[in-house]
LUMMI-24072 format. One record per residue (C-alpha): residue number from 1; residue in three letters; x, y, z. Coordinates in Angstrom, 1 decimal. Example, Ala and Ser with C-alpha at 12.3 -4.5 7.8 and 13.67 -1.06 7.14 Angstrom:
[1, "ala", [12.3, -4.5, 7.8]]
[2, "ser", [13.7, -1.1, 7.1]]
***
This chain:
[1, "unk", [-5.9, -7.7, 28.8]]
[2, "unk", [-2.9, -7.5, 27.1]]
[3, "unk", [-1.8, -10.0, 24.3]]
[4, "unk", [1.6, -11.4, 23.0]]
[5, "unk", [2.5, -10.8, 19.8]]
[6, "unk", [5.0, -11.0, 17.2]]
[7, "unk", [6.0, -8.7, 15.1]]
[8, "unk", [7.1, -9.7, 11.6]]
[9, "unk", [9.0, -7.1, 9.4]]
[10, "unk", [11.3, -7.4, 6.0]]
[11, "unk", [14.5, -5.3, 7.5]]
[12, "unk", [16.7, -2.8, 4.6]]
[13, "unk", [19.7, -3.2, 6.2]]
[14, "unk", [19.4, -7.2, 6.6]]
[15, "unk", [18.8, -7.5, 3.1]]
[16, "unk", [21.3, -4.8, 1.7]]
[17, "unk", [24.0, -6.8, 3.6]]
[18, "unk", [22.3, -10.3, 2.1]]
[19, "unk", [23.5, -8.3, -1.5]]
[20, "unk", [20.4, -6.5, -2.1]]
[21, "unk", [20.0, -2.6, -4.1]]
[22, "unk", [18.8, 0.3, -2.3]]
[23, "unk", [15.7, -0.2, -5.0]]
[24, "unk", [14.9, -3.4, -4.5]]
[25, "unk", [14.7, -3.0, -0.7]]
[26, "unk", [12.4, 0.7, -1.3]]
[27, "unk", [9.3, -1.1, 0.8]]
[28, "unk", [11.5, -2.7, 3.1]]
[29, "unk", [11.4, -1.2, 6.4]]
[30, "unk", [13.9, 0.4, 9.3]]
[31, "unk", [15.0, -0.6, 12.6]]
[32, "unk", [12.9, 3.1, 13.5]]
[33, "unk", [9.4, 1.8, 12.6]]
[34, "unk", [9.9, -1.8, 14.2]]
[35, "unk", [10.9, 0.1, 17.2]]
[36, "unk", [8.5, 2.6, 17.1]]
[37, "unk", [5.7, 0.2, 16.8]]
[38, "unk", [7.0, -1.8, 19.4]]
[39, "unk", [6.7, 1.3, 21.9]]
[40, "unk", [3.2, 1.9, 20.7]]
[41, "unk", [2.6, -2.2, 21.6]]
[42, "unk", [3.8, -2.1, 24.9]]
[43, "unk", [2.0, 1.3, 25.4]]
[44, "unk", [-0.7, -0.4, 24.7]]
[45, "unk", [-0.1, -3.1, 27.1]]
[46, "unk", [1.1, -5.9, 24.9]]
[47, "unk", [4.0, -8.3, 25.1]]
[48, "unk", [5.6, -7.7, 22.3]]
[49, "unk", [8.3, -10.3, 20.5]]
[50, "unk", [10.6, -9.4, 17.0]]
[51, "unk", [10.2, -12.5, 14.8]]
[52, "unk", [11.5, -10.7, 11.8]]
[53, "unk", [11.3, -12.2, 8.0]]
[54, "unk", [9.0, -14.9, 6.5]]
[55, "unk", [11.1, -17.6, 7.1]]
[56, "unk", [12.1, -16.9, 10.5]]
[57, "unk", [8.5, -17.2, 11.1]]
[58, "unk", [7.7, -20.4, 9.2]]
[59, "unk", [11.2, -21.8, 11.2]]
[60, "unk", [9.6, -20.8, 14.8]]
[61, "unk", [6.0, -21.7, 13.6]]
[62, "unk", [7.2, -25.5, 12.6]]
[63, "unk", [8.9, -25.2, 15.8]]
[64, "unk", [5.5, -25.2, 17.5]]
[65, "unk", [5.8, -21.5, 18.8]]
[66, "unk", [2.9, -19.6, 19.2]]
[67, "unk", [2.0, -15.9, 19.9]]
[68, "unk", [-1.7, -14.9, 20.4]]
[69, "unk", [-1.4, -12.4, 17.6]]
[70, "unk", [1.2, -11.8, 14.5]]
[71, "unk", [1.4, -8.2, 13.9]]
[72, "unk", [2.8, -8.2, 10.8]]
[73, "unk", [4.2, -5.6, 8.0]]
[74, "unk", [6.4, -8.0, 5.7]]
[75, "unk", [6.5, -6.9, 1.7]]
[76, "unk", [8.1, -10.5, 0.7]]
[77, "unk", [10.9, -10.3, -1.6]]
[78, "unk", [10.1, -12.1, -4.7]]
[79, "unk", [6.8, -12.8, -7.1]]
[80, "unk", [3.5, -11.0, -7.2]]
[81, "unk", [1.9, -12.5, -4.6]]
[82, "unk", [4.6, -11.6, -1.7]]
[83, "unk", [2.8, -10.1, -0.2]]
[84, "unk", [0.6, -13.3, 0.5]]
[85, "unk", [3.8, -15.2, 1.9]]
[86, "unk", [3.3, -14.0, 6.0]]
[87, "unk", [-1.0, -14.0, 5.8]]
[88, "unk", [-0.5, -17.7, 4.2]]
[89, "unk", [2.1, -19.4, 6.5]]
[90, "unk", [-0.4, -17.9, 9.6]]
[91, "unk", [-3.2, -19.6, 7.8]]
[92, "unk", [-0.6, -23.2, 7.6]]
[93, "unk", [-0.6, -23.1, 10.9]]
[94, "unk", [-3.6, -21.0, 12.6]]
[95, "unk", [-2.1, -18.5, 13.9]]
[96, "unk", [-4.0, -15.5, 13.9]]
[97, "unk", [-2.4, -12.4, 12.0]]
[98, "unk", [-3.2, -8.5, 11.6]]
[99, "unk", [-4.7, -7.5, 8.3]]
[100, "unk", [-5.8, -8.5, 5.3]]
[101, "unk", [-5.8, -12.6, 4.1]]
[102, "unk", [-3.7, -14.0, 1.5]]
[103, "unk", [-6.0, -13.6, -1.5]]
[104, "unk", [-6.8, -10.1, -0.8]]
[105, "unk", [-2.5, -9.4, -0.3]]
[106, "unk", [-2.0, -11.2, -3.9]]
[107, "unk", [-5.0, -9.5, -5.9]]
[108, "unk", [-4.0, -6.0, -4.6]]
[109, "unk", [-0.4, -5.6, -5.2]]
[110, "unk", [-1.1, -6.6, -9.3]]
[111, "unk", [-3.1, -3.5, -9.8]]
[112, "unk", [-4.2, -4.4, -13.0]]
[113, "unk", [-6.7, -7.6, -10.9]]
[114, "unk", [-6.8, -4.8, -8.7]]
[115, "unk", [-8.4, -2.7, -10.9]]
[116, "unk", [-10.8, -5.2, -12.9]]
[117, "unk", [-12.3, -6.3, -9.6]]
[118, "unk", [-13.0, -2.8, -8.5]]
[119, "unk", [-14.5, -1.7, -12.1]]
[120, "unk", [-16.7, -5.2, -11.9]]
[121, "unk", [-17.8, -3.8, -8.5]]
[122, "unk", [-19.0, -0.8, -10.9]]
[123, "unk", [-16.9, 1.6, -8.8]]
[124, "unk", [-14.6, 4.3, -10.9]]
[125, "unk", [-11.3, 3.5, -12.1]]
[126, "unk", [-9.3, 5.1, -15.6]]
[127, "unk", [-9.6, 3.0, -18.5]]
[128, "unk", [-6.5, 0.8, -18.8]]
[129, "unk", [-4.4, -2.0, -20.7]]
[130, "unk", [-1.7, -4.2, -19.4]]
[131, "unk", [1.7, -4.2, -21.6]]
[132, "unk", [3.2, -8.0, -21.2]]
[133, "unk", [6.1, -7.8, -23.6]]
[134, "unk", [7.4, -4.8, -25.8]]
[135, "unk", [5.4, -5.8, -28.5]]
[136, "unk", [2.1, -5.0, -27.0]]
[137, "unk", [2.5, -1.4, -26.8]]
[138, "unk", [1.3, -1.0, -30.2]]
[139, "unk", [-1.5, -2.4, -29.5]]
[140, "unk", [-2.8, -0.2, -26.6]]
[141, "unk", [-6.2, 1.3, -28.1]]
[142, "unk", [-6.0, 4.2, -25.0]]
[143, "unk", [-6.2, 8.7, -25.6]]
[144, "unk", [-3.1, 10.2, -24.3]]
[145, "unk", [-1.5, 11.4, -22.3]]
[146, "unk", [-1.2, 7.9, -20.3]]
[147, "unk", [0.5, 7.0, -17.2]]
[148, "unk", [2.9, 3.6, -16.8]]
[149, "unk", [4.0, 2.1, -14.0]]
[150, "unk", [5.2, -1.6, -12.9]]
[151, "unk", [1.8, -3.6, -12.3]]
[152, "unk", [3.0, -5.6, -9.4]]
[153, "unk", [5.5, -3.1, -7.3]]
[154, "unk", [4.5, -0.8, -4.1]]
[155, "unk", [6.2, 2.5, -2.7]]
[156, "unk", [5.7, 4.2, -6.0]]
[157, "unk", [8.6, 2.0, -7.2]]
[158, "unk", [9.1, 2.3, -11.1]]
[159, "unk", [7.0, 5.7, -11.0]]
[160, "unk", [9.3, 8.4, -11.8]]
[161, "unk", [9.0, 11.5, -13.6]]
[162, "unk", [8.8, 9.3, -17.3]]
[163, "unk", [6.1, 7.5, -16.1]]
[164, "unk", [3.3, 10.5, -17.8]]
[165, "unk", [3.9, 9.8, -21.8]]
[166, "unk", [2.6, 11.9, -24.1]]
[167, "unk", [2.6, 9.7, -27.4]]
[168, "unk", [3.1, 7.1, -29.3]]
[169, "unk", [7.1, 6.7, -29.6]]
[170, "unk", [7.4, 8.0, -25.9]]
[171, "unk", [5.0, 5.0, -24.7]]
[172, "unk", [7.3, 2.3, -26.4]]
[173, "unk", [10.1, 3.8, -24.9]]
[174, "unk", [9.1, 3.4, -21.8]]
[175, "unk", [6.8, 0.3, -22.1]]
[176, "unk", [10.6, -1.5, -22.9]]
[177, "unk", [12.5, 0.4, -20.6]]
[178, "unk", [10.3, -0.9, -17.5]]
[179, "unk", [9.8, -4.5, -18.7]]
[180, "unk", [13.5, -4.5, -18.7]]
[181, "unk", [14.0, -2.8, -15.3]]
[182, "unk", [11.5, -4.7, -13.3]]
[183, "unk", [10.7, -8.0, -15.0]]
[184, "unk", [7.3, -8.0, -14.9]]
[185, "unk", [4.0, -6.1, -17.0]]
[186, "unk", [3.4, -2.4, -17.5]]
[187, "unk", [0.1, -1.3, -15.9]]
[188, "unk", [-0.8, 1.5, -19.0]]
[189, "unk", [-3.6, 3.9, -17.7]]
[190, "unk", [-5.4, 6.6, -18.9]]
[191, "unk", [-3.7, 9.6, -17.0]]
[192, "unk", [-5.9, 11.5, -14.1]]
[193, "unk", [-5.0, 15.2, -14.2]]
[194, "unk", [-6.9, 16.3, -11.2]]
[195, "unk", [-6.4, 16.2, -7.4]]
[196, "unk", [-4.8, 13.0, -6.0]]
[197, "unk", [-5.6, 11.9, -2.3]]
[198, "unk", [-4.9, 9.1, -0.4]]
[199, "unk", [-7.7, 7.3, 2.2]]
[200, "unk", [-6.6, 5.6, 5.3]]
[201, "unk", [-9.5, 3.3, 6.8]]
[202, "unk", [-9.0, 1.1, 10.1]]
[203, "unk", [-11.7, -2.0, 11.1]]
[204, "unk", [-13.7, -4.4, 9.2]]
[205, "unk", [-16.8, -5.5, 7.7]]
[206, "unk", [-19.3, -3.2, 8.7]]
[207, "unk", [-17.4, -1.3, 11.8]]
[208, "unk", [-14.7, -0.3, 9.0]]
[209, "unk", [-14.0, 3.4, 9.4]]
[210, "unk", [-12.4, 6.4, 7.5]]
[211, "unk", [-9.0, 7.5, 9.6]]
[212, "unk", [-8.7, 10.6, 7.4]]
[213, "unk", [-8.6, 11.6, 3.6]]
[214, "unk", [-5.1, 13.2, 2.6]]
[215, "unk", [-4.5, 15.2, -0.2]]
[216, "unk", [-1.2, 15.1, -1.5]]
[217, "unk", [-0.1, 18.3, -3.9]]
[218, "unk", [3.5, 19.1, -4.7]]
[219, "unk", [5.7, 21.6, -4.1]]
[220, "unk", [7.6, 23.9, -6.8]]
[221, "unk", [10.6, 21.2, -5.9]]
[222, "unk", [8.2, 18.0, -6.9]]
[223, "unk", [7.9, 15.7, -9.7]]
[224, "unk", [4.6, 17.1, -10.4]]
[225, "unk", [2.7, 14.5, -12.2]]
[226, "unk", [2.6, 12.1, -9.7]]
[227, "unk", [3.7, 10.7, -5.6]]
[228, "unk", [6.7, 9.0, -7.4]]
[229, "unk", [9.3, 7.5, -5.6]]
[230, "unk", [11.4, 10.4, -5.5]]
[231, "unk", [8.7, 12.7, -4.3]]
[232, "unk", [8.0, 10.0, -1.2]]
[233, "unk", [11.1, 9.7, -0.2]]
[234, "unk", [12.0, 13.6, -0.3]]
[235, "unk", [8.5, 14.3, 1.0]]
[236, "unk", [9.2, 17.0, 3.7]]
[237, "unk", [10.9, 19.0, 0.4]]
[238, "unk", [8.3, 17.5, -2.2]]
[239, "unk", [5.0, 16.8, -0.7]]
[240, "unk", [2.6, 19.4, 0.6]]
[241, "unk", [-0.4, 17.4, 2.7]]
[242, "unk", [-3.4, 18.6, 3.9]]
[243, "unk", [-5.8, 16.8, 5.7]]
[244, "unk", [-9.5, 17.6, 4.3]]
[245, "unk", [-12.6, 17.7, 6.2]]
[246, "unk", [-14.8, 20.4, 5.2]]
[247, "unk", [-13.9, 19.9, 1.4]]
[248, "unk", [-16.4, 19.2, -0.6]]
[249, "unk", [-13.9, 16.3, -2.0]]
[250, "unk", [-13.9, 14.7, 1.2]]
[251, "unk", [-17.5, 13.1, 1.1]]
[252, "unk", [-16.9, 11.1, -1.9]]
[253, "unk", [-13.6, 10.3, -1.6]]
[254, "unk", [-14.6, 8.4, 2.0]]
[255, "unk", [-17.5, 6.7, 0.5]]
[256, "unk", [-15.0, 5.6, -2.7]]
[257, "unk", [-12.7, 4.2, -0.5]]
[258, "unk", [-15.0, 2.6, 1.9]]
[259, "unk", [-16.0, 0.9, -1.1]]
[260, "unk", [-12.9, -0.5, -2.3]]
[261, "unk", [-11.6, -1.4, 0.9]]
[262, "unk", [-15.4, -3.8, 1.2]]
[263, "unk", [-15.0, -5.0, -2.7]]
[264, "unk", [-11.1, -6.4, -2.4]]
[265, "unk", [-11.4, -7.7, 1.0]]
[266, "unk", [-9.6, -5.3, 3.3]]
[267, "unk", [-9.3, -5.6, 7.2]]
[268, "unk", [-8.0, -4.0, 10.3]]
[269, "unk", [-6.1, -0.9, 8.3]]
[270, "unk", [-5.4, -0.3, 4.8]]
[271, "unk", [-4.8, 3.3, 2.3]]
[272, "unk", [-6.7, 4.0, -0.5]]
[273, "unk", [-5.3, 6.1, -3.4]]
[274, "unk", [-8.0, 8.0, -5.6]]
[275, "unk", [-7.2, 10.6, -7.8]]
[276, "unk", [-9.9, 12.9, -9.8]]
[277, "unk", [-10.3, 13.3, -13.9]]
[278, "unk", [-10.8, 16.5, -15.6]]
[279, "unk", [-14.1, 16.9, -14.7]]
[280, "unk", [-13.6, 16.1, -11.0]]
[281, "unk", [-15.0, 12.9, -10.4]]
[282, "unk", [-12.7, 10.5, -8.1]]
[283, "unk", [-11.3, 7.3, -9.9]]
[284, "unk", [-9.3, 4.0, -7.7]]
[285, "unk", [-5.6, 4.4, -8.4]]
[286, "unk", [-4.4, 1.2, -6.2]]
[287, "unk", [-5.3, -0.2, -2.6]]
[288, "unk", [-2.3, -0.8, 0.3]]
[289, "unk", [-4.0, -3.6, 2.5]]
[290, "unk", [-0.5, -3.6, 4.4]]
[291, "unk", [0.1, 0.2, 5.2]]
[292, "unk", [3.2, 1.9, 5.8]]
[293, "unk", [3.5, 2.3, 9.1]]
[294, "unk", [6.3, 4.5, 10.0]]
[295, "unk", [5.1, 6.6, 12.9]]
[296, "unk", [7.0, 9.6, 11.2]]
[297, "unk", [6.5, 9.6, 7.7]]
[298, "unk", [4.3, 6.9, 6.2]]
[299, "unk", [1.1, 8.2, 5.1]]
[300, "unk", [-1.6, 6.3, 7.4]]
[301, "unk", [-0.2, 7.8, 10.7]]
[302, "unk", [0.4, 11.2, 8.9]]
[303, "unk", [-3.2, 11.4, 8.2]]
[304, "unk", [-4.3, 10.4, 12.0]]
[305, "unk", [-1.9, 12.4, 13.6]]
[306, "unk", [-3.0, 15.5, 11.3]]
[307, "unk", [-6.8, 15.0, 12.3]]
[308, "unk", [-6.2, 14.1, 15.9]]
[309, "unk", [-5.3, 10.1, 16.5]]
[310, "unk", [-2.0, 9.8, 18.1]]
[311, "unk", [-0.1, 6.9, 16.9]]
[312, "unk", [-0.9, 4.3, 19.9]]
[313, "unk", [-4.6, 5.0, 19.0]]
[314, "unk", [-4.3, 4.1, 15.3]]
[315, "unk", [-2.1, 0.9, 16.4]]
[316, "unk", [-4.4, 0.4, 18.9]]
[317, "unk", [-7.5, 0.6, 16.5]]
[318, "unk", [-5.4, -1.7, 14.2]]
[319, "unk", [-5.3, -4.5, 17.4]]
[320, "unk", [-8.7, -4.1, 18.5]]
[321, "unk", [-10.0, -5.1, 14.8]]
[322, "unk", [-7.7, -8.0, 15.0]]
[323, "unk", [-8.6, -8.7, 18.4]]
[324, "unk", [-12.0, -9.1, 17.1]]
[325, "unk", [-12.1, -11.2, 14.2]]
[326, "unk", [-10.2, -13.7, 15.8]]
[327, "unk", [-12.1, -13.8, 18.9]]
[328, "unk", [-9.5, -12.9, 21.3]]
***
């Protein structure tokens, strides 16, 4: 039986207009994936509704409208727990949602709690520090080389080709530099130098399953140290990916993820990011409990379409867990 549902997205070209920059809307989706999972919706034989932003919502929710599921995708557009903003007002007002809850949405996006719930869960993750004001960076007791990033930003935003320093000086430099670009602490890890891949589970609980494991390697055109920004966005010129099954990485890089996505609370769809020392051994890089979902070129439905899931069947998948935890 079909349901009705609402769809609730962040929009680029509604916040660009509202005086937004290009970077600050980098998670922010396109009129393209709202209609393109609206298709796969009504495919699937659901009513489907465009609610839009986090306050539309909370306006139509105080309203006293209803829908029998919230599909949503929204980023949020300020503070580290953002992401929290749409799972939260659903919760206000029992309405049930896709994916993950609010605590879960706020822990994930600040790697850094990320990353010390994982490592407390005695699952693999680099050794790291957290730089909170320039000062700090002197007191970062890490080897180099060392990769910096923003700890609270998604889409590989603040990753660039600087982000791999190779001493002392260079991770000052930067340290300051991305304090003052993004207003918030410098996640400072010890850098990975092996094979990255990226893990894209659907379900829940115990019925949680492994989409696909994607390895990402970069072309001759890439920044090669990591999936920056850059690299994402010019992916078809960048990004080499290559769906492994019979790699012997493959095994271990499912159970890893499966892991993760139990110990921070995942549900209905999420992407897992590993990427493998010098020796080989997989390590957590950072957990995306709202996945892209661009039926083109974000990674979850690259992955399924690659190994054989069309994208109604991974939206599809992404209902039916839903579906189920609310009792629908």
């Amino acid at each position: 039986m079909g349901l009705a549902i609402g769809l609730t997205y962040d929009l680029k070209d509604d916040y660009l207009a509202a005086g937004f920059s290009p970077e600050d809307v980098l998670e922010f989706d396109g009129l393209d994936t709202v209609a393109g999972l609206e298709q796969a919706l009504a495919g699937l034989g659901h009513r489907c509704e465009r609610i839009g932003r986090g306050r539309e919502l909370a306006r139509r929710l105080v309203g006293g409208e209803r829908w029998d599921l919230v599909f949503n995708i929204c980023e949020g557009a300020w503070g580290r727990s953002r992401e929290a903003q749409v799972p939260a007002l659903c919760e206000l007002f029992d309405q049930p949602y896709t994916f993950a809850d609010p605590l879960t949405c706020a822990l994930t996006l600040d790697k850094a709690m990320a990353k010390r719930v994982v490592r407390d869960h005695g699952l693999a993750t680099a050794p790291f520090a957290v730089v909170a004001a320039p000062g700090d960076a002197a007191g970062v007791d890490l080897p180099a080389p060392l990769f910096l990033k923003p700890v609270a930003e998604g889409s590989s935003k603040g990753v660039t080709g600087r982000s791999l320093v190779r001493d002392r000086g260079e991770l000052a430099a930067t340290c300051r530099e991305l304090l003052e670009r993004f207003r918030q602490p410098v996640l400072v890890e010890v850098f990975l130098p092996g094979r990255e891949v990226t893990v894209g589970i659907v379900g829940h609980g115990v019925g949680a399953r492994v989409v696909g494991v994607l390895e990402v390697s970069f072309t001759e055109h890439a920044e090669a140290a990591a999936y920056t920004a850059l690299n994402k966005d010019e992916y078809e010129a960048r990004v080499a990916y290559r769906v492994l099954t019979d790699d012997p990485l493959a095994p271990p890089a499912r159970a890893l993820a499966l892991a993760v996505f139990a110990a921070l609370g995942c549900r209905d769809a999420g992407r897992v990011d590993l990427r493998c020392d010098a020796a080989g051994a997989l390590h957590f890089l950072e957990v995306n409990p709202l996945p892209g979902i661009n039926h083109v070129r974000s990674d979850l439905p690259i992955m399924a379409r690659l190994g054989g899931m069309p994208y109604g069947e991974l939206i599809g998948a992404i209902v039916d867990s839903a579906r189920q935890r609310h009792g629908l």
